[in-house]
C-alpha positions in Angstrom: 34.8 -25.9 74.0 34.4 -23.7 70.9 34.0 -19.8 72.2 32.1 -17.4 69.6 31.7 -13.4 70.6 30.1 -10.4 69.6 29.5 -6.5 70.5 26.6 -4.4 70.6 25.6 -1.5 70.8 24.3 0.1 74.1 25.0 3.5 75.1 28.4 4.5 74.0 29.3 1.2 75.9 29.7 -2.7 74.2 27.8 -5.4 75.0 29.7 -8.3 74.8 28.0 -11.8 73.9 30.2 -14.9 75.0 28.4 -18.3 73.6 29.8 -21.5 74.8 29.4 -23.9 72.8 30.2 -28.1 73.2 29.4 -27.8 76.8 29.3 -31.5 78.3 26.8 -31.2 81.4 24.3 -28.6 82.8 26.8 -29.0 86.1 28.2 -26.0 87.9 28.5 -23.0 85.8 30.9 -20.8 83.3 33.1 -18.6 84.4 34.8 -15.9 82.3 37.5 -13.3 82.5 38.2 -9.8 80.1 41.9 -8.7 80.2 43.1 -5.8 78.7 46.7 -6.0 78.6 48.8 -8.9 78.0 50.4 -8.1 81.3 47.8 -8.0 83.2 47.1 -11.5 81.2 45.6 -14.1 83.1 46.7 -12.4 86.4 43.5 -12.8 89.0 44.0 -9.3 90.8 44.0 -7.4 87.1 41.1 -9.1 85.5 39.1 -6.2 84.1 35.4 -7.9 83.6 34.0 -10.9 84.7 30.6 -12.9 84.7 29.5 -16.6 84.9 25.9 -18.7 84.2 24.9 -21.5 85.3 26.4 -24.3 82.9 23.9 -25.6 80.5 24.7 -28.8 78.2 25.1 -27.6 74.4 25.6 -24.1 74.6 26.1 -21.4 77.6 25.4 -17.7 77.3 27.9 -15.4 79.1 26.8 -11.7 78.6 29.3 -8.4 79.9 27.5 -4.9 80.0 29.0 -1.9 79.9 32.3 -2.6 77.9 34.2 0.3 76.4 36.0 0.0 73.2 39.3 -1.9 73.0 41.3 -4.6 72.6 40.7 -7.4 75.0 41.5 -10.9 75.6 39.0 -13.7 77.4 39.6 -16.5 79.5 36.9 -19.0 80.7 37.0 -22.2 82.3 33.7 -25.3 83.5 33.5 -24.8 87.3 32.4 -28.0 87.9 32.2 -28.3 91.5 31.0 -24.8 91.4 33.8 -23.6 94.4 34.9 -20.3 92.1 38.2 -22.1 91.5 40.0 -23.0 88.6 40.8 -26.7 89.8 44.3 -27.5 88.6 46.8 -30.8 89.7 50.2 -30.5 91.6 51.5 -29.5 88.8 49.0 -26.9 87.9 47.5 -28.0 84.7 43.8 -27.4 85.0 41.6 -30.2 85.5 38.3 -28.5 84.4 37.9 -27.5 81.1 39.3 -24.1 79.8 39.2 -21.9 76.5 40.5 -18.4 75.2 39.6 -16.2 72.7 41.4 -17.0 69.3 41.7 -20.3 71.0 45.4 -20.3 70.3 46.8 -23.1 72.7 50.7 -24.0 72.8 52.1 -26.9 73.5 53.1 -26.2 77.2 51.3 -23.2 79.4 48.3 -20.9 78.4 48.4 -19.0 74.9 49.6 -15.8 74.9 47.5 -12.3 75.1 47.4 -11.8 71.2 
């Protein structure tokens, strides 16, 4: 998955445009996440936005309202199955497909904040 973004304007707020491209099926939907902090990073009980569509094949449009000025990071993963779960294995490396903004991967765990 390839993850492009954009603000706009709309009443001293952002709008920000997520567009999710590469994606495989129209099954289950998009989910995303907005962080602010890198310690609040990927935690579920500090995510600071979040908004899902329905997954279309080719390209899915996530849009977040109301978005003051900052610096954020994004996390989104395929749901699939559709159960608002990030399905992972025993060893909990997801098994549905994820991406982050700046799409910097390491080799082992989730990229960092920045």
């Amino acid at each position: 998955m390839l993850l492009f973004y954009g603000f706009g304007w709309l009443s001293a707020q952002y709008e920000l445009v997520i567009d999710v491209n590469q994606v495989p099926y129209s099954k289950g939907k998009i989910s995303a996440a907005l962080y602010i902090s890198a310690d609040s990073f990927l935690k579920f009980d500090e995510v600071f936005a979040s908004t899902s569509a329905k997954a279309t094949e080719g390209k899915t449009r996530l849009v977040m309202t109301n978005i003051p000025s900052g610096n954020y990071a994004i996390a989104l993963f395929h749901d699939k199955n559709d159960n608002d779960i990030l399905d992972t294995n025993w060893m909990g490396i997801p098994k549905e497909k994820v991406a982050f903004s700046k799409a910097k991967m390491k080799v082992f765990g989730p990229p960092s904040f920045e």
